[in-house]
Structure formats: C-alpha cells, structure tokens
N, C-alpha and C positions, 0 to 999 in steps of 0.2 A: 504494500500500500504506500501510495505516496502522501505529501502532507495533504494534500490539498482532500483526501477522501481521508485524512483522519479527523478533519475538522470540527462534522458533526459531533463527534464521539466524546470529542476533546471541549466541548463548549456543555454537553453534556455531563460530562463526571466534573465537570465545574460548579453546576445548579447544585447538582447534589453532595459537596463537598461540606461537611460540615465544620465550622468555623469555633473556635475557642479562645474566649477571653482572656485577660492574663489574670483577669479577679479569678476563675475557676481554674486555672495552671497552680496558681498561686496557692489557694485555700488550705487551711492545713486544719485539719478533721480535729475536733472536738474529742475530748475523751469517752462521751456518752454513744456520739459515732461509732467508735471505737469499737467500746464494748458490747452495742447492739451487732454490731456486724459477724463480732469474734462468740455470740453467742448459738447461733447456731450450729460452729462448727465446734465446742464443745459438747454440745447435746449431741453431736453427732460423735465425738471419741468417746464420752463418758457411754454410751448405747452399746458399741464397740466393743472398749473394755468388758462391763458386765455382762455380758455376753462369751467374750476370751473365760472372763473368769467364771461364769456357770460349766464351761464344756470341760474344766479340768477336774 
C-alpha cells in the first residue's frame, strides 16, 4: 500500500485514539483506593489457602 490508500485508515485510528491528561498520568491513588482494589485479591488467596489447607 502506498501512502496515499493509507490515509483513510490513518485519519481513522486518529478519531479513535484516546487522549490522556497529565491530571490522570499524574494522580496518585488514595490509600482507601488502595485497599478497595487489593481487597478482592485477598479474598481471592485467603479462599485458596483454606482450601490448600482443608485437602491436607
């Protein structure tokens, strides 16, 4: 392909390029963010574990 037929494409993945501020680059997550997020993945190793530990 030459440029001239990559144009459409190229004006296209443009529209849908999503764009990011420097305030959300920036942001730096809250302890309660934190914690809510890290909270599923210990429900999910503490399940795990008790589990490990019923089979023995």
């Amino acid at each position: 392909m030459n440029h001239s037929q990559l144009k459409p494409y190229e004006k296209s993945a443009r529209a849908t390029t999503a764009v990011w501020g420097d305030d959300v680059l920036n942001h730096q997550p809250r302890f309660a963010e934190v914690a809510v997020a890290l909270l599923p993945a210990s429900l999910i190793l503490a399940t795990a574990t008790a589990l490990l530990v019923a089979l023995i």
